[in-house]
C-alpha positions, 0 to 999 in steps of 0.5 A, spaced: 445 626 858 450 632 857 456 629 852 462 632 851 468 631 846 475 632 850 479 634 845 475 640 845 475 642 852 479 648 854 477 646 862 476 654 862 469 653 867 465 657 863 459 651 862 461 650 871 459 658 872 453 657 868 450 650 871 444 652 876 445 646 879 452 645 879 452 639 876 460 641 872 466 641 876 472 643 872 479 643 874 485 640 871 479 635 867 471 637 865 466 633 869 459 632 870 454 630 876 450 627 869 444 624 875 444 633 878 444 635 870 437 637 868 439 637 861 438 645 861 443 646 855 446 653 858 452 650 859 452 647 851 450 655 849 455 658 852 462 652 851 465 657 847 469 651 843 463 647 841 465 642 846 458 640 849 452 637 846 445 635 849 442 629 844 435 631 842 432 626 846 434 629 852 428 633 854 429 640 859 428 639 867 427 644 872 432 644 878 
């Protein structure tokens, strides 16, 4: 389950621009469709303010 710390979201759309199932919306808010997520982690390496996180029980699933 992606987790994500709001007081660090810039809403920039980089983590929704790399998600290959498009499970991130951003707009005026960060929101994530947690049952589309396939816990990839493209998003979490990419968040260029450490907003994003994937606990380590969360294994990788393809699309």
């Amino acid at each position: 389950m992606l987790k994500i710390k709001i007081d660090l979201c810039a809403c920039c759309g980089v983590c929704a621009a790399v998600c290959p199932v498009a499970a991130i919306t951003v707009s005026k808010h960060f929101e994530v469709d947690q049952e589309r997520c396939v816990s990839c982690g493209n998003c979490v390496k990419t968040c260029p303010t450490g907003a994003l996180s994937l606990p380590p029980s969360s294994q990788p699933t393809q699309p």
